[in-house]
N, CA and C atoms as a LAMMPS dump frame, in Angstrom:
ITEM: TIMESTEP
0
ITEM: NUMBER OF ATOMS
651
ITEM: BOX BOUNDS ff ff ff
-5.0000000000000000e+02 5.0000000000000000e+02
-5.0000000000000000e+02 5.0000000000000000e+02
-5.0000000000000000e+02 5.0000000000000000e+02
ITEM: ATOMS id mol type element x y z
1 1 1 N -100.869 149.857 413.567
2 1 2 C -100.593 148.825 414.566
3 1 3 C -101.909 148.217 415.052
4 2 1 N -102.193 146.953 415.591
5 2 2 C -102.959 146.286 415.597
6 2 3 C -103.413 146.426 416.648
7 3 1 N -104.195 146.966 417.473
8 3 2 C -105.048 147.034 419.007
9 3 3 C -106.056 146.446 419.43
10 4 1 N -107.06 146.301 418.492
11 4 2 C -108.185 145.767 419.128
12 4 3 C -108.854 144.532 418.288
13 5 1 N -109.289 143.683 418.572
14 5 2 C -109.525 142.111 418.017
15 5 3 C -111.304 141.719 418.348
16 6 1 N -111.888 141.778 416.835
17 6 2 C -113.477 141.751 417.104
18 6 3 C -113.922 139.924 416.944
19 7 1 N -115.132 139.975 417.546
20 7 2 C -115.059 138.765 417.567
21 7 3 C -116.393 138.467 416.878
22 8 1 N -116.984 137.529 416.172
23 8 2 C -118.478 136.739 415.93
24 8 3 C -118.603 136.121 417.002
25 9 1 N -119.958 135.871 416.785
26 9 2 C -119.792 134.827 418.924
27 9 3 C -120.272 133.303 418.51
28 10 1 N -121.544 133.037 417.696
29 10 2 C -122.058 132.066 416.653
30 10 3 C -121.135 131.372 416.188
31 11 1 N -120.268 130.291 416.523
32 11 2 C -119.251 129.582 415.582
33 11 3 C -118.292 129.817 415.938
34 12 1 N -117.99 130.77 416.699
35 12 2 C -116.401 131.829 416.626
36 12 3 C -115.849 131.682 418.711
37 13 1 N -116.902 132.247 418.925
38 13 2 C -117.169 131.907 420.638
39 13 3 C -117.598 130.957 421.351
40 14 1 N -118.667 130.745 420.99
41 14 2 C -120.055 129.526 421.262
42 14 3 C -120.292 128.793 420.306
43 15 1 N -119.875 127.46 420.714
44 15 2 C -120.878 126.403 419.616
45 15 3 C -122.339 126.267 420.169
46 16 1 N -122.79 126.786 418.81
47 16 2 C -124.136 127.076 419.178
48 16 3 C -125.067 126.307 417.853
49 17 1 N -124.333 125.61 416.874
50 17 2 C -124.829 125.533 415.663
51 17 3 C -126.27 124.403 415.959
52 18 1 N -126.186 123.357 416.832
53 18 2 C -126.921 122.094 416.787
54 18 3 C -128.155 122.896 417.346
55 19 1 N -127.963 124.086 418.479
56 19 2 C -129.388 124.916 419.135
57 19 3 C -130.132 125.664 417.957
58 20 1 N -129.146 126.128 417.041
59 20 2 C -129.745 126.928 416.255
60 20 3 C -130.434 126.371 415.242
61 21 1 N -129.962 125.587 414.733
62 21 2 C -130.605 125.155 413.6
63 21 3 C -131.701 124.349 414.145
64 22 1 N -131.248 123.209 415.128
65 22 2 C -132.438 122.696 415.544
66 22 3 C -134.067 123.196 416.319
67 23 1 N -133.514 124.13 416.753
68 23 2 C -134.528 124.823 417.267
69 23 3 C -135.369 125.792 416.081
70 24 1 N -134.743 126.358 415.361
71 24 2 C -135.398 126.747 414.149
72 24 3 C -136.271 125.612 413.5
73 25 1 N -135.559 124.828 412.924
74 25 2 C -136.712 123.52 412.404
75 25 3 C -137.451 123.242 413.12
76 26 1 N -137.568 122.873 414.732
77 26 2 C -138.722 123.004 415.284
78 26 3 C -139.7 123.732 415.459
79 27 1 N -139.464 125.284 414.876
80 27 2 C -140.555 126.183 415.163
81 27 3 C -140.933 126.043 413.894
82 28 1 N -140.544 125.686 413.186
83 28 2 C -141.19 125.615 411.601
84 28 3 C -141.923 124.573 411.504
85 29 1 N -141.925 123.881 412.271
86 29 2 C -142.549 122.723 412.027
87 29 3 C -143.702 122.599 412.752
88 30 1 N -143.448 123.303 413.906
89 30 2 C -145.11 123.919 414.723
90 30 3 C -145.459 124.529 414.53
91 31 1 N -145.364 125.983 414.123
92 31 2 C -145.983 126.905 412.925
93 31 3 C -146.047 127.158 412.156
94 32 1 N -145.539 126.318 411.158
95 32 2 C -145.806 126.187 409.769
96 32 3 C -145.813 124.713 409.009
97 33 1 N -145.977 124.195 410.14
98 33 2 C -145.905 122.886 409.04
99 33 3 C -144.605 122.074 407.932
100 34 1 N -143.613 122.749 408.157
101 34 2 C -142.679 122.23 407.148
102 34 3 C -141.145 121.963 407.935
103 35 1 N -141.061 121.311 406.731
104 35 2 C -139.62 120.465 408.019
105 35 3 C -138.63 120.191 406.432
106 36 1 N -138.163 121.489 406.527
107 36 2 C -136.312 121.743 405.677
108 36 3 C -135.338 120.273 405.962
109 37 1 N -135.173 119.647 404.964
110 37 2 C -134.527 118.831 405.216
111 37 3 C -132.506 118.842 405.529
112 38 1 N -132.087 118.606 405.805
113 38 2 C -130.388 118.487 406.639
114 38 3 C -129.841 119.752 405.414
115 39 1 N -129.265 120.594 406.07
116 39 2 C -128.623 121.248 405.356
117 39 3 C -129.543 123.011 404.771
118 40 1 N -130.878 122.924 404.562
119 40 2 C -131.162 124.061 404.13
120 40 3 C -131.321 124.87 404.986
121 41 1 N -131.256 124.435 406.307
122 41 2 C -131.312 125.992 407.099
123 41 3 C -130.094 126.252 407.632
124 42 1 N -128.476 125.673 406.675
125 42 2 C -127.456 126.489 407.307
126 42 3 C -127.217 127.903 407.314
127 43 1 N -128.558 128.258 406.05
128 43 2 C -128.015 129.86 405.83
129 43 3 C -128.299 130.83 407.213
130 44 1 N -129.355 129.948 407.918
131 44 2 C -129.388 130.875 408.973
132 44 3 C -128.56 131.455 410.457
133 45 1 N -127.099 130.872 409.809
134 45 2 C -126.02 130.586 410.616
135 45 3 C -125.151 131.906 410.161
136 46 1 N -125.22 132.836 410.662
137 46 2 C -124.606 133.994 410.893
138 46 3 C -124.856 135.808 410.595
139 47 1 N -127.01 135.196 410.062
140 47 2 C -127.71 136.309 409.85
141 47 3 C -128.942 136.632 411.174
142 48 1 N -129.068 137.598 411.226
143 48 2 C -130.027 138.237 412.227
144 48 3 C -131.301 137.145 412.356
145 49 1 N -132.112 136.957 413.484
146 49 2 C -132.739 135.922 413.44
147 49 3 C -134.211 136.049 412.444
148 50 1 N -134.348 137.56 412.515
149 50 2 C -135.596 138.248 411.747
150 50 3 C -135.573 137.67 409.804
151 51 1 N -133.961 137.751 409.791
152 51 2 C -133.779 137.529 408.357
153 51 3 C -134.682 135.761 407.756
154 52 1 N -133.827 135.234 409.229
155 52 2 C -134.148 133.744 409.036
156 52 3 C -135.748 133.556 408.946
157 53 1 N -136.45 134.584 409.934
158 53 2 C -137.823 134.456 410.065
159 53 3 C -138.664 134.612 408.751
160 54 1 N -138.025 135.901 408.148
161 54 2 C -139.098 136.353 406.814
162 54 3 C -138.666 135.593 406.253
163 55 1 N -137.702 134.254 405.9
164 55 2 C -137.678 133.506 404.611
165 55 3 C -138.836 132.688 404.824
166 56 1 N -139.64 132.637 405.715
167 56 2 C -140.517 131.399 405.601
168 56 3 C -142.043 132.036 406.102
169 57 1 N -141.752 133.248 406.758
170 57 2 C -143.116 133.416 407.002
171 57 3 C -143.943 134.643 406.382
172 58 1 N -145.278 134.262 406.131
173 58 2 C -145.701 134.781 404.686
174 58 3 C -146.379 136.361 405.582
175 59 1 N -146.55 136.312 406.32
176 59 2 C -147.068 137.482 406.668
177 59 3 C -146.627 137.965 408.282
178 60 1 N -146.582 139.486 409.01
179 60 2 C -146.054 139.791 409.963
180 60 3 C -146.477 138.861 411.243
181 61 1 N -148.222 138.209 411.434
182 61 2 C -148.794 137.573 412.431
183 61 3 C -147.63 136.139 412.052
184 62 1 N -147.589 135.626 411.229
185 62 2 C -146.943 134.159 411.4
186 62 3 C -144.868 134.595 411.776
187 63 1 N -144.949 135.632 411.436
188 63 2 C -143.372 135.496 411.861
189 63 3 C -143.284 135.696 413.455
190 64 1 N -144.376 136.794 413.869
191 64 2 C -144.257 137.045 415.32
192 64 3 C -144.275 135.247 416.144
193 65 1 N -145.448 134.214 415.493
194 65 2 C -145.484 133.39 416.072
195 65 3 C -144.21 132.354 415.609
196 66 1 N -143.911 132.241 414.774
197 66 2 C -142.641 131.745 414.535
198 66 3 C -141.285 132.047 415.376
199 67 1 N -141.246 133.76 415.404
200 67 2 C -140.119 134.138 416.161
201 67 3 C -140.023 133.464 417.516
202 68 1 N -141.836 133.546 418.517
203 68 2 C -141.911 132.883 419.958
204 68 3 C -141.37 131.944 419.596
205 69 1 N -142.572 130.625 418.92
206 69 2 C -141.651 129.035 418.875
207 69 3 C -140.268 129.297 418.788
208 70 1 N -139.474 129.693 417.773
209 70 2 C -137.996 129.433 417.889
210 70 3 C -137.798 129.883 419.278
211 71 1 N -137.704 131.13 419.688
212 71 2 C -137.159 131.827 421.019
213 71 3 C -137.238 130.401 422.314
214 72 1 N -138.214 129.725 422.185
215 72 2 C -139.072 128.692 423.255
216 72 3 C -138.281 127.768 422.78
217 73 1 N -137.897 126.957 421.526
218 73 2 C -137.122 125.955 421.971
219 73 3 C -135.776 126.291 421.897
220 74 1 N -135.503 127.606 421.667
221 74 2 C -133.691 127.705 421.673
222 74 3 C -133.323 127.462 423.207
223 75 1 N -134.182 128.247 423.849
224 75 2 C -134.169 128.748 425.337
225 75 3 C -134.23 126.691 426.4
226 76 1 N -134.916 125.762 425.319
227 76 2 C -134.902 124.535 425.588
228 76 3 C -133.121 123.756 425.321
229 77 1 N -132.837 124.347 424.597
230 77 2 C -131.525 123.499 423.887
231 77 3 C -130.464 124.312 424.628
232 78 1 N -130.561 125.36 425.321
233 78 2 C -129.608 126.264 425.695
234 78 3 C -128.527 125.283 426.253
235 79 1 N -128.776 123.898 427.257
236 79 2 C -127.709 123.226 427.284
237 79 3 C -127.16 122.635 426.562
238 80 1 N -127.407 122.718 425.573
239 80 2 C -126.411 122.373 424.409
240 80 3 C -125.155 123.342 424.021
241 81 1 N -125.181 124.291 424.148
242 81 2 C -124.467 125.135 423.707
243 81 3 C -123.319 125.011 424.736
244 82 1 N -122.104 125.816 424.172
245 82 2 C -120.781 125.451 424.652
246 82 3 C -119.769 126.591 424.358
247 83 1 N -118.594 127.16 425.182
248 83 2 C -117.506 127.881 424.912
249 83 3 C -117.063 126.688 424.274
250 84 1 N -116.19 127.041 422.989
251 84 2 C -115.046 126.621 421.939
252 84 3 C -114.118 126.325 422.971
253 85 1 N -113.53 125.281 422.987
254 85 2 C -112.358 124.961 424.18
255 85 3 C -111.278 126.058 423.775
256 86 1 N -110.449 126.403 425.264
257 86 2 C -109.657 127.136 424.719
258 86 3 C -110 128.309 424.698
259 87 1 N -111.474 128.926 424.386
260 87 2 C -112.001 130.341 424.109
261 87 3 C -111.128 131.016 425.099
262 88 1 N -111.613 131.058 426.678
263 88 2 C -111.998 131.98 427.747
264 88 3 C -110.052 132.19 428.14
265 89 1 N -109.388 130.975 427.847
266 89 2 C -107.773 131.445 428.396
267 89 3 C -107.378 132.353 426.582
268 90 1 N -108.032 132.329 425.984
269 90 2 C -107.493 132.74 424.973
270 90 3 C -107.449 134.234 424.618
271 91 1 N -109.041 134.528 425.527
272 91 2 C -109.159 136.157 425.574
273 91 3 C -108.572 136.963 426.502
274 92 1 N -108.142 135.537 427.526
275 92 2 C -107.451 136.473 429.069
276 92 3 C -106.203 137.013 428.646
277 93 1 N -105.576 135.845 427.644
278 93 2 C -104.674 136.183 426.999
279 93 3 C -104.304 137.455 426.526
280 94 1 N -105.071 137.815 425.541
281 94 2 C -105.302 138.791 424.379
282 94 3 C -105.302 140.248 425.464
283 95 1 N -106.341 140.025 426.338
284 95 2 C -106.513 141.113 427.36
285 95 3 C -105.239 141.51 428.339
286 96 1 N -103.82 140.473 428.346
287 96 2 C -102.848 140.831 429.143
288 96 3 C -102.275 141.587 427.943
289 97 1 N -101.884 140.974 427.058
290 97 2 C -100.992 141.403 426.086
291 97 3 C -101.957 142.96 425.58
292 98 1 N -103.238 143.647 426.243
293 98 2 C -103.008 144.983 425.932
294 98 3 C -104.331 144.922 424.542
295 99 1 N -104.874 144.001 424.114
296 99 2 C -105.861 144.174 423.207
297 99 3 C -107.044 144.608 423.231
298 100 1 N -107.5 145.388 423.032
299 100 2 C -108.959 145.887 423.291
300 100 3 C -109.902 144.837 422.494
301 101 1 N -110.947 144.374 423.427
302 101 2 C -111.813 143.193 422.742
303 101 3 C -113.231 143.26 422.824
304 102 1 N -113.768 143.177 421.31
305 102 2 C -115.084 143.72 421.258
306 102 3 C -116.02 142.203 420.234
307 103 1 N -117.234 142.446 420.52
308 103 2 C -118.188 141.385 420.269
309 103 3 C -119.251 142.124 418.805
310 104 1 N -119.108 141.732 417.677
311 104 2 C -119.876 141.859 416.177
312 104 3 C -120.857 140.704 416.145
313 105 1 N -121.703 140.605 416.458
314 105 2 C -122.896 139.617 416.488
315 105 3 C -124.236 139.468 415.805
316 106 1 N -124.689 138.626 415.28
317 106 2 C -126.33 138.57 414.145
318 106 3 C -127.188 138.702 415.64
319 107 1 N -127.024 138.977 416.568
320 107 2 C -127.901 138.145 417.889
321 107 3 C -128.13 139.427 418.574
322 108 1 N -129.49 139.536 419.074
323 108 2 C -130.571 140.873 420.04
324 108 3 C -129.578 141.173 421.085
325 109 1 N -129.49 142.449 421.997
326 109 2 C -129.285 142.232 422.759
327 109 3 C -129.802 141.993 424.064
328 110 1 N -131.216 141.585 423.962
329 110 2 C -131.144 140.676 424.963
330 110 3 C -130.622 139.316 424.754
331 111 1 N -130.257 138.235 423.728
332 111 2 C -129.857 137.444 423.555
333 111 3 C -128.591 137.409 424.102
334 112 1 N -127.675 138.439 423.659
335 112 2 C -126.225 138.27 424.263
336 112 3 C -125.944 139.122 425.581
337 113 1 N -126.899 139.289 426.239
338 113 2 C -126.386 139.849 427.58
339 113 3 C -126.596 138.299 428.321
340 114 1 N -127.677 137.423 427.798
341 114 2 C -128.152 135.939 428.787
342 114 3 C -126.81 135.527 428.523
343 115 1 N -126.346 135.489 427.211
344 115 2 C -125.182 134.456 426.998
345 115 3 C -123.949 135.132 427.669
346 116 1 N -123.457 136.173 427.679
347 116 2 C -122.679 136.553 428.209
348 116 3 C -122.418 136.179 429.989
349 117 1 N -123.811 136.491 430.039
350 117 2 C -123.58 136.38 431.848
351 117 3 C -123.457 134.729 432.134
352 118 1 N -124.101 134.025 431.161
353 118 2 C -124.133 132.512 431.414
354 118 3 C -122.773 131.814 431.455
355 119 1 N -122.315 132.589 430.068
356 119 2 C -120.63 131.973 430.137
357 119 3 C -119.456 132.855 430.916
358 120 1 N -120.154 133.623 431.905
359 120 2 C -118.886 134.397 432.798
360 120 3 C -117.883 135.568 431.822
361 121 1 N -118.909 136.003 430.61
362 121 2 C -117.869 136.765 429.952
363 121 3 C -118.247 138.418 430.352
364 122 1 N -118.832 138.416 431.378
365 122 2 C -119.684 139.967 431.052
366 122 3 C -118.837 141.147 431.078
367 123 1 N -117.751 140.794 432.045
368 123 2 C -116.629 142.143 431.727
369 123 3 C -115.234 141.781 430.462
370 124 1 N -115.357 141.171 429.971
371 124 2 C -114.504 140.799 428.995
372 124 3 C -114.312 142.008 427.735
373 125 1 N -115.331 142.229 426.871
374 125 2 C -115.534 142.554 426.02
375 125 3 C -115.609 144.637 426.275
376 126 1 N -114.543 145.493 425.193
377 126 2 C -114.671 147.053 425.727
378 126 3 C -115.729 147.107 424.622
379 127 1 N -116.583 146.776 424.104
380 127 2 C -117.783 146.758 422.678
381 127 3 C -118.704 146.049 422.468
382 128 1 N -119.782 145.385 422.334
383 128 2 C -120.587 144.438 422.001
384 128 3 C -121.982 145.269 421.242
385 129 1 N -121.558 144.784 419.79
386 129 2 C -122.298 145.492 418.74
387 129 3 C -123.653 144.15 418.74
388 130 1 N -124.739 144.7 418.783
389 130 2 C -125.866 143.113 418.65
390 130 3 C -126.419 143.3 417.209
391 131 1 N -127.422 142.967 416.736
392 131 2 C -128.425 143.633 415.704
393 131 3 C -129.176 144.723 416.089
394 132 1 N -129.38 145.08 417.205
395 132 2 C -130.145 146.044 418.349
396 132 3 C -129.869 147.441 417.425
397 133 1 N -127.649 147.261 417.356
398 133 2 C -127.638 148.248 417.401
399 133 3 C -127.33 149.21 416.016
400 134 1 N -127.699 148.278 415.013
401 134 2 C -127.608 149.106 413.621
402 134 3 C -128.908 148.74 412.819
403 135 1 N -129.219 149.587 412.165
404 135 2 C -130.334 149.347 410.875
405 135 3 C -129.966 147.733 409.912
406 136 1 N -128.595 148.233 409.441
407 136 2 C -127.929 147.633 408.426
408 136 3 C -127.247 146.194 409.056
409 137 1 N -127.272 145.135 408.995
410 137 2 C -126.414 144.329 409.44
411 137 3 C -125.699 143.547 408.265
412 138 1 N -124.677 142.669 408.979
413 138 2 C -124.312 141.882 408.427
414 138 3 C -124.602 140.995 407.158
415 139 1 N -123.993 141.41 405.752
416 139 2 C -122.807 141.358 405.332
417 139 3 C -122.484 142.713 404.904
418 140 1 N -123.486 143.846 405.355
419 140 2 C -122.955 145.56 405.071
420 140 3 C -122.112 145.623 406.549
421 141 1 N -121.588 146.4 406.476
422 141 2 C -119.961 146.946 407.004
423 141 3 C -120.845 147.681 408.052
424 142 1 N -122.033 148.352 408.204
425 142 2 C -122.289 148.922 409.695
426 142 3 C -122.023 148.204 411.143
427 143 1 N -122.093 147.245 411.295
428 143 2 C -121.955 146.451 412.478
429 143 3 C -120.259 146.651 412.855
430 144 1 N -119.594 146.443 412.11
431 144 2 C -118.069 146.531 412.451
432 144 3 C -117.857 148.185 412.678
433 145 1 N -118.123 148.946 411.833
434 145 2 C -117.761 150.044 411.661
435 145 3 C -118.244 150.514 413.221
436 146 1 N -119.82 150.879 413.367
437 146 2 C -120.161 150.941 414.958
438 146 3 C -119.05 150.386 415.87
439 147 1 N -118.724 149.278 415.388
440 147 2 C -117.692 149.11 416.817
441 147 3 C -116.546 149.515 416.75
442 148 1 N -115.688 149.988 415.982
443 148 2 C -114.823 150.92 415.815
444 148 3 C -114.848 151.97 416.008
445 149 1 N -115.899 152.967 415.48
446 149 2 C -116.268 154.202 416.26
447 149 3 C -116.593 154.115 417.867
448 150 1 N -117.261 152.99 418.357
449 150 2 C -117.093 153.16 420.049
450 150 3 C -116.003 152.799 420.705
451 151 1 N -114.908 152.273 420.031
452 151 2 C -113.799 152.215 420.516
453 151 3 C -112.479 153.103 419.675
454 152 1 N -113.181 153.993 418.834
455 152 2 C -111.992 155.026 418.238
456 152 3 C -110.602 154.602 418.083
457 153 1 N -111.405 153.418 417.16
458 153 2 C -109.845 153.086 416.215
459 153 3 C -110.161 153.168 414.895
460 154 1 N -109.358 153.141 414.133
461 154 2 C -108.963 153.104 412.818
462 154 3 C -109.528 151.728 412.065
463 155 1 N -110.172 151.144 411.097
464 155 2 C -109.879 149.626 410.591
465 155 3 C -108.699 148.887 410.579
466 156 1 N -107.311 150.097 409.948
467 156 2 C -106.403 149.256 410.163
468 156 3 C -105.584 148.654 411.158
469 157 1 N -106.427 149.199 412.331
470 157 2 C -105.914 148.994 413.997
471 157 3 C -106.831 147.671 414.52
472 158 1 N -107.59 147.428 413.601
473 158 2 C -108.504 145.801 414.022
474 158 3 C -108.609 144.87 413.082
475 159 1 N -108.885 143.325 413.734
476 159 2 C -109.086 142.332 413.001
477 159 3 C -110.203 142.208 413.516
478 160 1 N -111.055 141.159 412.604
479 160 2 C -111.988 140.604 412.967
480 160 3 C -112.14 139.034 412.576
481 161 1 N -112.437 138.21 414.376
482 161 2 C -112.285 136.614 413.8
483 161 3 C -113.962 136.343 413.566
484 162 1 N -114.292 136.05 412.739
485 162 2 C -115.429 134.868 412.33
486 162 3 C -115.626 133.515 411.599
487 163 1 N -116.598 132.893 411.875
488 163 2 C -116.912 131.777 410.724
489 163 3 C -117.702 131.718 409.934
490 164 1 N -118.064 132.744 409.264
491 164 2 C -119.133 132.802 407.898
492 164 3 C -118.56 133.678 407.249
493 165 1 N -119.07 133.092 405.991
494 165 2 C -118.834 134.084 404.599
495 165 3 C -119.128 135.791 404.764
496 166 1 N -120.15 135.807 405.933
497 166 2 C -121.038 137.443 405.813
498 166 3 C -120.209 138.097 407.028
499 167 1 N -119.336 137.07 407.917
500 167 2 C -118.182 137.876 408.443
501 167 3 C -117.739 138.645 407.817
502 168 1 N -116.906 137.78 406.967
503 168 2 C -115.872 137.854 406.032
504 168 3 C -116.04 139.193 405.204
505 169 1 N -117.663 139.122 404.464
506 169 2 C -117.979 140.437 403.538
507 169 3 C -118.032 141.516 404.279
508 170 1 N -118.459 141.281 405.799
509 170 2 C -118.779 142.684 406.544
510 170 3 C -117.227 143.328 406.805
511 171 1 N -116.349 142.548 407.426
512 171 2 C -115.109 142.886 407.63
513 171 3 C -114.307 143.365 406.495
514 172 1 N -114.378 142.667 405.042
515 172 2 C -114.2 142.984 403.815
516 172 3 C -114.655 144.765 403.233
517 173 1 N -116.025 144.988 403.549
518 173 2 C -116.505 146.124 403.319
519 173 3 C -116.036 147.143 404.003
520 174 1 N -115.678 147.117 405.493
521 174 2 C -115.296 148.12 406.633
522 174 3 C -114.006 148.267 406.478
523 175 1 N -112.869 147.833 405.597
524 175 2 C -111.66 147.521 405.608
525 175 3 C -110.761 147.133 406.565
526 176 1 N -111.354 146.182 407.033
527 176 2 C -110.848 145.221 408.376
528 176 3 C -110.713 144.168 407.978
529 177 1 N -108.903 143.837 408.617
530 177 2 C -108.228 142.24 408.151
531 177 3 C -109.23 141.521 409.054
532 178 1 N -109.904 140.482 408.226
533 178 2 C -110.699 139.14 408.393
534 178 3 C -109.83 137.854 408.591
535 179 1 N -109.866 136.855 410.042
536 179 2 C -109.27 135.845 410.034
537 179 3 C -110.475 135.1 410.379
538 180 1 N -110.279 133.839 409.778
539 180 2 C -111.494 132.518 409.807
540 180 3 C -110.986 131.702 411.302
541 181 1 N -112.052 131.8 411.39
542 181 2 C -112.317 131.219 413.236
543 181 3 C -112.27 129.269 412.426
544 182 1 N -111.016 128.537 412.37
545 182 2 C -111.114 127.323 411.578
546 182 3 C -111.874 126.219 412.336
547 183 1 N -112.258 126.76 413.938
548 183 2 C -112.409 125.767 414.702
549 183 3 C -114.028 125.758 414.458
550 184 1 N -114.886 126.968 413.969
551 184 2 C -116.32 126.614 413.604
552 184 3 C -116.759 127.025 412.342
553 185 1 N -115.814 126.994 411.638
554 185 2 C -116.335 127.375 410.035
555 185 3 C -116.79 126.338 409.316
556 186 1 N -117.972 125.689 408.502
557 186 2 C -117.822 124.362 408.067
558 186 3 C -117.245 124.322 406.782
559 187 1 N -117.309 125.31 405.625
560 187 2 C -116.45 125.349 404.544
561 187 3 C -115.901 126.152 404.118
562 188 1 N -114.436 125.665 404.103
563 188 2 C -113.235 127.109 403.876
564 188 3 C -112.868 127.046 402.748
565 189 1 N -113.74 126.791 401.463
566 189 2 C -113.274 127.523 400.201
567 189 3 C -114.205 128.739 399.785
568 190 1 N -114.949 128.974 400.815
569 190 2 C -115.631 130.235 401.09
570 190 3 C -114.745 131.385 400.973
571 191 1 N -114.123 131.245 401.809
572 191 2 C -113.244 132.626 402.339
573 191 3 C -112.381 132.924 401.508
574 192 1 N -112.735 133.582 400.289
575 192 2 C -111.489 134.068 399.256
576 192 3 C -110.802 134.802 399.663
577 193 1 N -111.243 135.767 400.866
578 193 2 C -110.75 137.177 401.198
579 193 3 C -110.421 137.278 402.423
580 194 1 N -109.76 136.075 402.994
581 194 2 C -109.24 136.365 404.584
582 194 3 C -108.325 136.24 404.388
583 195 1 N -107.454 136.949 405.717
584 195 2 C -106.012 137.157 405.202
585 195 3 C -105.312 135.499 405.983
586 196 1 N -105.758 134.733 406.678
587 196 2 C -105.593 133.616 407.571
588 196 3 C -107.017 132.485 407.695
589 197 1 N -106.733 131.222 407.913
590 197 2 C -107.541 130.564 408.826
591 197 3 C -106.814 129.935 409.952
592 198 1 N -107.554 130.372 411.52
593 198 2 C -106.635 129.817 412.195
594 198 3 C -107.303 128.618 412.842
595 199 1 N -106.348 127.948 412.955
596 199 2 C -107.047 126.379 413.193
597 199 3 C -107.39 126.223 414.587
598 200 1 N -107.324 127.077 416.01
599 200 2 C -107.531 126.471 416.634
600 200 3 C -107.553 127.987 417.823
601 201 1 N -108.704 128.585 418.7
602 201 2 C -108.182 129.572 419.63
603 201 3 C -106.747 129.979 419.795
604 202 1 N -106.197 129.137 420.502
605 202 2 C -104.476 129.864 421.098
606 202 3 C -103.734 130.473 419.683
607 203 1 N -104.031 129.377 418.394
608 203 2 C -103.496 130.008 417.219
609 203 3 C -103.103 131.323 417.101
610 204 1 N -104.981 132.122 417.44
611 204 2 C -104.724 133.24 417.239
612 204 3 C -103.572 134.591 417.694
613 205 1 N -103.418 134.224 419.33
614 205 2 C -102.384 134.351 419.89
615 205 3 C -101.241 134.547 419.116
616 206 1 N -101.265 133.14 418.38
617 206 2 C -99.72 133.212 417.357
618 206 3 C -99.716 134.28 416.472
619 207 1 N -100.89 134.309 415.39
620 207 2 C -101.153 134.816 414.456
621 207 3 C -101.019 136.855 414.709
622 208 1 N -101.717 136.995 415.76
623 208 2 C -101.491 138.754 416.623
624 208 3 C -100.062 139.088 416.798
625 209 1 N -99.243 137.726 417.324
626 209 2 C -98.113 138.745 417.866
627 209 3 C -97.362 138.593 416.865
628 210 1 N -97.256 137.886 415.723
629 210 2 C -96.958 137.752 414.465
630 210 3 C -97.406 138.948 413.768
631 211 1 N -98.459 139.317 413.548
632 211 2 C -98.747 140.476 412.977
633 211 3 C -98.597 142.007 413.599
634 212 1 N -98.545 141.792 414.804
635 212 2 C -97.909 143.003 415.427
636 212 3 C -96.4 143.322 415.586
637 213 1 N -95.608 141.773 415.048
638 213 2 C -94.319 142.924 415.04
639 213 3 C -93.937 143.121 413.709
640 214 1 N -94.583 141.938 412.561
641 214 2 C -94.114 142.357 411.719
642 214 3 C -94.853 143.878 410.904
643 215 1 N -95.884 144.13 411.966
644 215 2 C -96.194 145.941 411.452
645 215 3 C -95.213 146.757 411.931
646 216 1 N -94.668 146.124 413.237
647 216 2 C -93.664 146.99 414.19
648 216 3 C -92.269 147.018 412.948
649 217 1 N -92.521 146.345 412.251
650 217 2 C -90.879 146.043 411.724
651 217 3 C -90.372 147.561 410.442
């Protein structure tokens, strides 16, 4: 039976894509000189920020200064960023109807304690896995798995919503049903292996109590 519902926060929670990327190209472009043209730094849309760092910087001194610049203009764009309409009644939701709700994230935790408290979510979530808190991240299965063991369920007692492919593989690997967050995914012939895309927050709603009775059945 289905209990607890994990979430990505990148795409899935927060539109965050225009801070991220843009603010990345800006630190690349003040410490290193190069400016990725539209499109090559989507990969850095749902991996740890360190990952994004070593693709470009050649040695440990230029990533440390790379990591500041980005950190400095994300922390600039922060008003850009946004709850997914719909998010915050969608989890109150989830939380009447009895769901235990936990946070799988590429992001530090100091990163998601700012965001959390910024968007009023800080008691929401019974889990919030960051990169902090595993060796292994995302698209290996430790990040999910950790949050299942702190909330002592089973895989087949959770879903997990995201919008990237390395959701998808992490949830794939941990044996956890994967649904595509449709409202920030940009291409869904990615997802060979989700069991849903749902088009829109409340969807999901549909999609849970749909799947909880027909387990009940």
């Amino acid at each position: 039976m289905l209990t607890t519902i994990l979430f990505d926060v990148d795409g899935t929670l927060i539109d965050t894509e225009y801070a991220v990327v843009t603010s990345f190209r800006q630190a690349l472009h003040e410490v290193i000189g190069v400016d990725p043209p539209a499109g090559e730094l989507d990969f850095i849309l749902g991996i740890p920020g360190s990952a994004a760092v070593d693709r470009y910087a050649d040695s440990a001194a230029a990533a440390e200064r790379l990591d500041a610049s980005w950190a400095a203009h994300s922390a600039r764009l922060q008003r850009t960023q946004r709850l997914f309409d719909q998010i915050s009644t969608t989890l109150t939701a989830l939380r009447r109807d009895g769901f235990a709700l936990g946070i799988v994230t590429s992001r530090t935790d100091a990163e998601m304690t700012g965001d959390l408290r910024h968007f009023g979510l800080d008691d929401t979530f019974d889990v919030v896995v960051t990169s902090s808190d595993t060796i292994r991240h995302k698209p290996d299965p430790d990040p999910v798995l950790h949050a299942l063991h702190v909330v002592d369920v089973r895989p087949d007692q959770a879903l997990y919503v995201g919008d990237s492919v390395y959701d998808m593989q992490c949830a794939n690997a941990a044996g956890v049903e994967f649904v595509v967050a449709g409202w920030g995914a940009r291409d869904l012939t990615v997802f060979t292996r989700a069991a849903a895309v749902i088009a829109s927050p409340p969807d999901l709603i549909g999609f849970v109590e749909r799947h909880t009775s027909d387990a009940g059945s």
